[in-house]
N, CA, C and O atoms as CSV, one atom per row, in Angstrom:
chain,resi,resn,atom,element,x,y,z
A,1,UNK,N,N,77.842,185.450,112.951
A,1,UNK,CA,C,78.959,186.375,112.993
A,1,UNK,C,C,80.054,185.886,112.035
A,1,UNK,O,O,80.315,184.723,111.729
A,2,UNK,N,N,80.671,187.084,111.607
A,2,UNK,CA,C,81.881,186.436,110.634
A,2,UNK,C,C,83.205,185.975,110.946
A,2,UNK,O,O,83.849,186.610,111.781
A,3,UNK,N,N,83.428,185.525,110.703
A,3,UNK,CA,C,85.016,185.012,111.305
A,3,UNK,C,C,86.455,186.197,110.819
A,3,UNK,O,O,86.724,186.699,109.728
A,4,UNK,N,N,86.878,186.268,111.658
A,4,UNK,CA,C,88.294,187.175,111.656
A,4,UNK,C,C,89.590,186.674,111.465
A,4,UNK,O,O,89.598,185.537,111.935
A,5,UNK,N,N,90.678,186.961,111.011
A,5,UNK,CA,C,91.785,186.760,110.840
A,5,UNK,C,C,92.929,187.708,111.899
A,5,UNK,O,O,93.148,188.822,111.424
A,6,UNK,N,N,93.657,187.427,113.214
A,6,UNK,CA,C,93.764,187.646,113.980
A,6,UNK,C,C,96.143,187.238,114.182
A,6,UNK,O,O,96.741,186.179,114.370
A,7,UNK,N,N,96.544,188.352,114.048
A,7,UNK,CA,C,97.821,187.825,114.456
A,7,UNK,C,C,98.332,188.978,115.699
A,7,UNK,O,O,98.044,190.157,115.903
A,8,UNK,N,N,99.512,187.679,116.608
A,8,UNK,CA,C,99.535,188.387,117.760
A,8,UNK,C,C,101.021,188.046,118.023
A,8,UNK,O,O,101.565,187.031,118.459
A,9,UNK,N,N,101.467,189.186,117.628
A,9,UNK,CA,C,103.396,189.344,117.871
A,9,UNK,C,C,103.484,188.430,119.149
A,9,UNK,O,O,102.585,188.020,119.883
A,10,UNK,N,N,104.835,188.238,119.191
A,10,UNK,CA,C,104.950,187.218,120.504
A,10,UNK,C,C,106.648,187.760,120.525
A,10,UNK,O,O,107.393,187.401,119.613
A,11,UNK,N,N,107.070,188.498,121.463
A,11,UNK,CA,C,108.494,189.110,121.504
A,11,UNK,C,C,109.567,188.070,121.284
A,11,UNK,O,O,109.338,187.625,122.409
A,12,UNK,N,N,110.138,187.604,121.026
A,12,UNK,CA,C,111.147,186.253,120.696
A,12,UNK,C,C,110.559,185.485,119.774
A,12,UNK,O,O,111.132,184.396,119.738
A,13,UNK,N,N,109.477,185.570,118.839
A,13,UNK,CA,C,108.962,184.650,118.270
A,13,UNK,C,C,108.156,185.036,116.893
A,13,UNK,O,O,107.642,186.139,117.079
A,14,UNK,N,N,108.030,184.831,116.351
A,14,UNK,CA,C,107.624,185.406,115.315
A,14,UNK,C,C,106.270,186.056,115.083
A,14,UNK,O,O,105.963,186.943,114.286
A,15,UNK,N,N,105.271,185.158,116.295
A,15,UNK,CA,C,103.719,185.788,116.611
A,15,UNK,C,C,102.844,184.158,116.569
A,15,UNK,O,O,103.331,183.031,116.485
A,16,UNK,N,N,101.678,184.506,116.646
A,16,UNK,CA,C,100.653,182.923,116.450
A,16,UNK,C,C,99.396,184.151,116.034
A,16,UNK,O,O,99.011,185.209,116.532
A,17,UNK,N,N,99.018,183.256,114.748
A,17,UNK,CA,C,97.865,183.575,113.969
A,17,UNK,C,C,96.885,183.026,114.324
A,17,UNK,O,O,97.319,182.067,114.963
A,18,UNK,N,N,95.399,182.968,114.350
A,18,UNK,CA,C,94.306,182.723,115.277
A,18,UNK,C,C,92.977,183.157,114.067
A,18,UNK,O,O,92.931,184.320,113.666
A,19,UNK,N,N,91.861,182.032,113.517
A,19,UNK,CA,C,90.694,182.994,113.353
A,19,UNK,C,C,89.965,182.661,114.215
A,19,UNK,O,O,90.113,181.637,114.881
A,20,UNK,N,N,89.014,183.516,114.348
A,20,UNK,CA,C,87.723,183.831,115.368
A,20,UNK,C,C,86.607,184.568,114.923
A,20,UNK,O,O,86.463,185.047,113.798
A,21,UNK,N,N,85.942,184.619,115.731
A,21,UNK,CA,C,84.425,185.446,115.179
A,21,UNK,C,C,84.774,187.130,116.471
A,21,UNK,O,O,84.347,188.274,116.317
A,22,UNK,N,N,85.456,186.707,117.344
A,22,UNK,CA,C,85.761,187.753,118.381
A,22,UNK,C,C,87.020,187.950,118.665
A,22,UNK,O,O,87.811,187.039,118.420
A,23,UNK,N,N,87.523,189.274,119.288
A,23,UNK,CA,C,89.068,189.393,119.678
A,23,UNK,C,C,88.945,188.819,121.053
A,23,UNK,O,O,90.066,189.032,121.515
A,24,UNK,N,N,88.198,188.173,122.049
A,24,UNK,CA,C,88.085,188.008,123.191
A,24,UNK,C,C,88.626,186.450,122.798
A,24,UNK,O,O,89.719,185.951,123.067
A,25,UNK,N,N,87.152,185.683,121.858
A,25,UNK,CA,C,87.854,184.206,121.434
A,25,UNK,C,C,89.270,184.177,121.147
A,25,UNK,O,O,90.142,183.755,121.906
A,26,UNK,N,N,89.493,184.848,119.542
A,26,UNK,CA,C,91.171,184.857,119.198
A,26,UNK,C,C,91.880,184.968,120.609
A,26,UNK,O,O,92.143,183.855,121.066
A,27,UNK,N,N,92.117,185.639,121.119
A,27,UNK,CA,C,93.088,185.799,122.572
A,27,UNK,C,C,93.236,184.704,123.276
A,27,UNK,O,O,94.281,184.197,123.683
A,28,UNK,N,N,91.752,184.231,123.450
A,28,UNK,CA,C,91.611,182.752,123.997
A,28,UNK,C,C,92.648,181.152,123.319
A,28,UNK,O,O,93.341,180.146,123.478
A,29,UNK,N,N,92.001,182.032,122.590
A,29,UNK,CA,C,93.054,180.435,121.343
A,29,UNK,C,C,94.472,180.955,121.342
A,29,UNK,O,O,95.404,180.291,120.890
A,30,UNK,N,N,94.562,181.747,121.682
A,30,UNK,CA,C,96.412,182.337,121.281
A,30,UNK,C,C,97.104,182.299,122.508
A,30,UNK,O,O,98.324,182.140,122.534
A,31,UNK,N,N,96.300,182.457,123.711
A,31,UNK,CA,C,96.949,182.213,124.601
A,31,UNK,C,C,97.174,180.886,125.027
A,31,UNK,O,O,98.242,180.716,125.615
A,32,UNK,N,N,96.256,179.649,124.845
A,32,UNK,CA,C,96.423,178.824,124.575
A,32,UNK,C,C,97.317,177.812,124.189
A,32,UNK,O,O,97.579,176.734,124.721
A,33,UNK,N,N,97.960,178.635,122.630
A,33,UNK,CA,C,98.915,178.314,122.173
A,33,UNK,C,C,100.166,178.782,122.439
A,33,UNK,O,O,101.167,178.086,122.270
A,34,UNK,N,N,100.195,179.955,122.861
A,34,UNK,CA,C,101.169,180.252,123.309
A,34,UNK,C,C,101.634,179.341,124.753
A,34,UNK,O,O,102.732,179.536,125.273
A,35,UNK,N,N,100.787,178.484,125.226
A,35,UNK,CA,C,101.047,178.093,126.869
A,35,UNK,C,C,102.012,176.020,126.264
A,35,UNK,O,O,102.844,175.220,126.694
A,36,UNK,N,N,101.059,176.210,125.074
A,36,UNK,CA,C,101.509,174.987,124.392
A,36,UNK,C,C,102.867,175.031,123.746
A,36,UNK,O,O,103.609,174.118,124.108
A,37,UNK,N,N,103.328,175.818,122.938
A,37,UNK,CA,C,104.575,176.320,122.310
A,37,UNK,C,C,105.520,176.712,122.909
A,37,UNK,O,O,106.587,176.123,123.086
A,38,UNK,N,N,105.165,177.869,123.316
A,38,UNK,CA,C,106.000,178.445,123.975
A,38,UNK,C,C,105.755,179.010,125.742
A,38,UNK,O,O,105.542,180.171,126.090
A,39,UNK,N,N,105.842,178.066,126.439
A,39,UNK,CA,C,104.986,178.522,127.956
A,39,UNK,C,C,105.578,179.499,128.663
A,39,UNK,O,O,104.985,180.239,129.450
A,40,UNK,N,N,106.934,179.534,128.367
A,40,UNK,CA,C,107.869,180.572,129.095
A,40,UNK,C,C,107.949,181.749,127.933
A,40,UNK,O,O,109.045,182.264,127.714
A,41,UNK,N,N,107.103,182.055,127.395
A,41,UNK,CA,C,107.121,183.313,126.622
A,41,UNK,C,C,106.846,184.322,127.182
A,41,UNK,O,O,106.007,184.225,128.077
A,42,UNK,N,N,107.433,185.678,126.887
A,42,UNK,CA,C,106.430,187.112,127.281
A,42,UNK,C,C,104.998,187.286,127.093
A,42,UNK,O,O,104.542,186.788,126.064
A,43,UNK,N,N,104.471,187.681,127.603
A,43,UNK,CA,C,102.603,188.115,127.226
A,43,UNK,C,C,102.396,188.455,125.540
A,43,UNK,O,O,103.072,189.237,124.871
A,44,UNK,N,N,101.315,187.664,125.112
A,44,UNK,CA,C,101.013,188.070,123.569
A,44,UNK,C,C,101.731,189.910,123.775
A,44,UNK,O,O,101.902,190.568,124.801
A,45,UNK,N,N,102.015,190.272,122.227
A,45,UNK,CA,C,101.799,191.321,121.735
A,45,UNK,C,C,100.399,192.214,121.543
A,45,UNK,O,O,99.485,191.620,122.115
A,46,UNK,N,N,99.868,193.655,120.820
A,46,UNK,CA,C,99.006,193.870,120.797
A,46,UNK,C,C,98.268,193.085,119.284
A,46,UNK,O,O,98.700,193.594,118.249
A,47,UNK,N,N,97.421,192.143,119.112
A,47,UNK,CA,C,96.965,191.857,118.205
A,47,UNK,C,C,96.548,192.344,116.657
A,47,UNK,O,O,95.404,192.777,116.791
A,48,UNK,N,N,96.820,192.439,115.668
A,48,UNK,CA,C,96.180,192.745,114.590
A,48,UNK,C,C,95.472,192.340,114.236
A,48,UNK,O,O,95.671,191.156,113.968
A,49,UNK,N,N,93.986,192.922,113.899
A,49,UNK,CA,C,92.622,192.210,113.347
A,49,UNK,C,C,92.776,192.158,111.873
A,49,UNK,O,O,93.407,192.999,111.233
A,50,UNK,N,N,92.091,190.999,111.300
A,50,UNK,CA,C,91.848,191.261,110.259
A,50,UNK,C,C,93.220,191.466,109.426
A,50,UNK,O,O,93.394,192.408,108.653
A,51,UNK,N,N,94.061,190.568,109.660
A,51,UNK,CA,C,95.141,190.839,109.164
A,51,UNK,C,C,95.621,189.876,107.663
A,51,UNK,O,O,95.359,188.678,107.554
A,52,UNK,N,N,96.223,190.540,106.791
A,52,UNK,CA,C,96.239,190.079,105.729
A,52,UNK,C,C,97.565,189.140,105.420
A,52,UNK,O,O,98.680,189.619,105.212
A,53,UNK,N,N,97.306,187.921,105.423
A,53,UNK,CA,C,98.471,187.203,105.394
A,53,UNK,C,C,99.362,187.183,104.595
A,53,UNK,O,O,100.279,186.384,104.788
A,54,UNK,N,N,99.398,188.381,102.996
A,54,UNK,CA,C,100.338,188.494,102.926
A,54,UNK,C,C,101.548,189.267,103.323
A,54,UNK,O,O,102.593,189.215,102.675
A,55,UNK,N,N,101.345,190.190,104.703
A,55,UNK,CA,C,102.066,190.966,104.940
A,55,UNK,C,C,102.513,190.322,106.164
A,55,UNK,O,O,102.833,191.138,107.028
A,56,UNK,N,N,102.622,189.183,106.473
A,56,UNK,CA,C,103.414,188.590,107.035
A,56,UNK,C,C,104.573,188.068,106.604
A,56,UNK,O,O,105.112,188.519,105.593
A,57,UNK,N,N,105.257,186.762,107.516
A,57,UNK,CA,C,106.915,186.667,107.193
A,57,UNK,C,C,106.402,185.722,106.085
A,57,UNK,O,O,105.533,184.851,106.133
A,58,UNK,N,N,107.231,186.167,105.017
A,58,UNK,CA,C,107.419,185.579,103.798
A,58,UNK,C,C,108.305,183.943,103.983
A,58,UNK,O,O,107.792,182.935,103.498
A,59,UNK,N,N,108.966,183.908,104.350
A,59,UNK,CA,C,110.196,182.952,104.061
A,59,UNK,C,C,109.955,181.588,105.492
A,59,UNK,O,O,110.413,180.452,105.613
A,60,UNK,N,N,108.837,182.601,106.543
A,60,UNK,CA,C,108.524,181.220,107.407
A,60,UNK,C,C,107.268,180.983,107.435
A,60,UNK,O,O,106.723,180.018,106.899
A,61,UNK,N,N,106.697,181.913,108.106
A,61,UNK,CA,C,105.356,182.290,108.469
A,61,UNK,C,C,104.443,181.358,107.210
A,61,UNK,O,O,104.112,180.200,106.954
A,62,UNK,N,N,104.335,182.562,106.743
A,62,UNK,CA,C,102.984,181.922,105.205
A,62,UNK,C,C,103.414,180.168,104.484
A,62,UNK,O,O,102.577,179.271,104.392
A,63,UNK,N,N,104.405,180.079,104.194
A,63,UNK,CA,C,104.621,178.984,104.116
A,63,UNK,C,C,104.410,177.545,105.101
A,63,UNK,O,O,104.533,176.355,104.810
A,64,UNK,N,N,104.095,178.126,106.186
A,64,UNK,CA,C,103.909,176.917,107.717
A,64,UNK,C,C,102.633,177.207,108.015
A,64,UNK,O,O,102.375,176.687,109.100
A,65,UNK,N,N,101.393,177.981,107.431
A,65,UNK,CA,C,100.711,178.201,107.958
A,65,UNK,C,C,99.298,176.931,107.799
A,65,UNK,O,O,99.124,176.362,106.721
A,66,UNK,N,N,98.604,176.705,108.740
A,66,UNK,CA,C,96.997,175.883,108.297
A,66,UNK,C,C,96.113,176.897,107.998
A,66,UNK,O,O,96.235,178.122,107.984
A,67,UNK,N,N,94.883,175.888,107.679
A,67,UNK,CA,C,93.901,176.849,107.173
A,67,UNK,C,C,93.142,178.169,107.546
A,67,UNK,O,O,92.173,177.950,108.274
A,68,UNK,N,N,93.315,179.291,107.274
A,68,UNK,CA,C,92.976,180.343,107.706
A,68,UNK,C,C,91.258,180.834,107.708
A,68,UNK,O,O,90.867,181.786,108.383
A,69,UNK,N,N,90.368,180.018,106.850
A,69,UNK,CA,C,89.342,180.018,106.740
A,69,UNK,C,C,88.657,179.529,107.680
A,69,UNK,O,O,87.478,179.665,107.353
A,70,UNK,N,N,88.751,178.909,108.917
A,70,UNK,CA,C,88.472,178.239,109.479
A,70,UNK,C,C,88.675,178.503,111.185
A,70,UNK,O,O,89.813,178.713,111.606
A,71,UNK,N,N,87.456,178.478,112.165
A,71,UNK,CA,C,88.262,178.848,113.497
A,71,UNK,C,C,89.816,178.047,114.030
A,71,UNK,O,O,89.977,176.828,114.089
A,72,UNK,N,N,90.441,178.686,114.242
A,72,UNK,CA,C,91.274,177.806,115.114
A,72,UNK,C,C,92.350,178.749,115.332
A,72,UNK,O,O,92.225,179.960,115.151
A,73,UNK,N,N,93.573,178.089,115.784
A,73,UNK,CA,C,95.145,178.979,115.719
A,73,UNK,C,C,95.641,177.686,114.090
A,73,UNK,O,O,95.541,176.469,113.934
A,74,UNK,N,N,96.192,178.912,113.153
A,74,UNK,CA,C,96.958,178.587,112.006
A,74,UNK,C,C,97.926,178.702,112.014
A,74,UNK,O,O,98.602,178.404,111.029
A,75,UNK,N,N,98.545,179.273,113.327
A,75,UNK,CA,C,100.382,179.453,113.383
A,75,UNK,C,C,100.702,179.909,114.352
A,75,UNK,O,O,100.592,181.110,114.598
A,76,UNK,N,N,101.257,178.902,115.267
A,76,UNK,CA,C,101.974,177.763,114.617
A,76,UNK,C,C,100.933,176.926,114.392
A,76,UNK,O,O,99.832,177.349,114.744
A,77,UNK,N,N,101.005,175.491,113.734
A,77,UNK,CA,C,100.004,174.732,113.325
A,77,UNK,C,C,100.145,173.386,114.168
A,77,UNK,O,O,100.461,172.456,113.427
A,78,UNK,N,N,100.051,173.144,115.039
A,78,UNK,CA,C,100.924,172.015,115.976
A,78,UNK,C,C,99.065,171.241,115.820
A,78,UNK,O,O,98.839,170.310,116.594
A,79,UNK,N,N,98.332,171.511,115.213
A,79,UNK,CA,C,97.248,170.576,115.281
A,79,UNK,C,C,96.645,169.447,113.844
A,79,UNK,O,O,95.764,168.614,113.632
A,80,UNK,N,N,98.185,170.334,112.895
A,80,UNK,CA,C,98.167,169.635,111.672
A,80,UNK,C,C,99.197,168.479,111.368
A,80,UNK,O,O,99.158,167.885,110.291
């Protein structure tokens, strides 16, 4: 299976980026991170698949991000 590129608004926060091969995995890893980052956050947002990182935040986001090729959460990057 191919791997996905996965971002998931987070209301107070700018969102956490995630790849995966599934939206069930991504969710998994994002919620995750979200419990790590931010534990007292609102519930993820609705996710965007396949999302193209340059239409994210310019000035924080893309610049802080890890490798996107790769499973994991890329943003925030608290594993780099």
């Amino acid at each position: 299976m191919m791997l996905r590129r996965f971002w998931f608004p987070l209301d107070g926060h700018l969102g956490i980026g995630v790849t995966a091969e599934t939206l069930e995995e991504a969710t998994t890893l994002a919620e995750a991170a979200k419990r790590e980052s931010w534990p007292n956050a609102r519930p993820l947002g609705t996710p965007m698949q396949d999302v193209d990182i340059r239409n994210l935040d310019q000035k924080h986001v893309v610049p802080n991000i890890g490798p996107v090729a790769v499973r994991g959460v890329w943003y925030p990057r608290n594993n780099i």
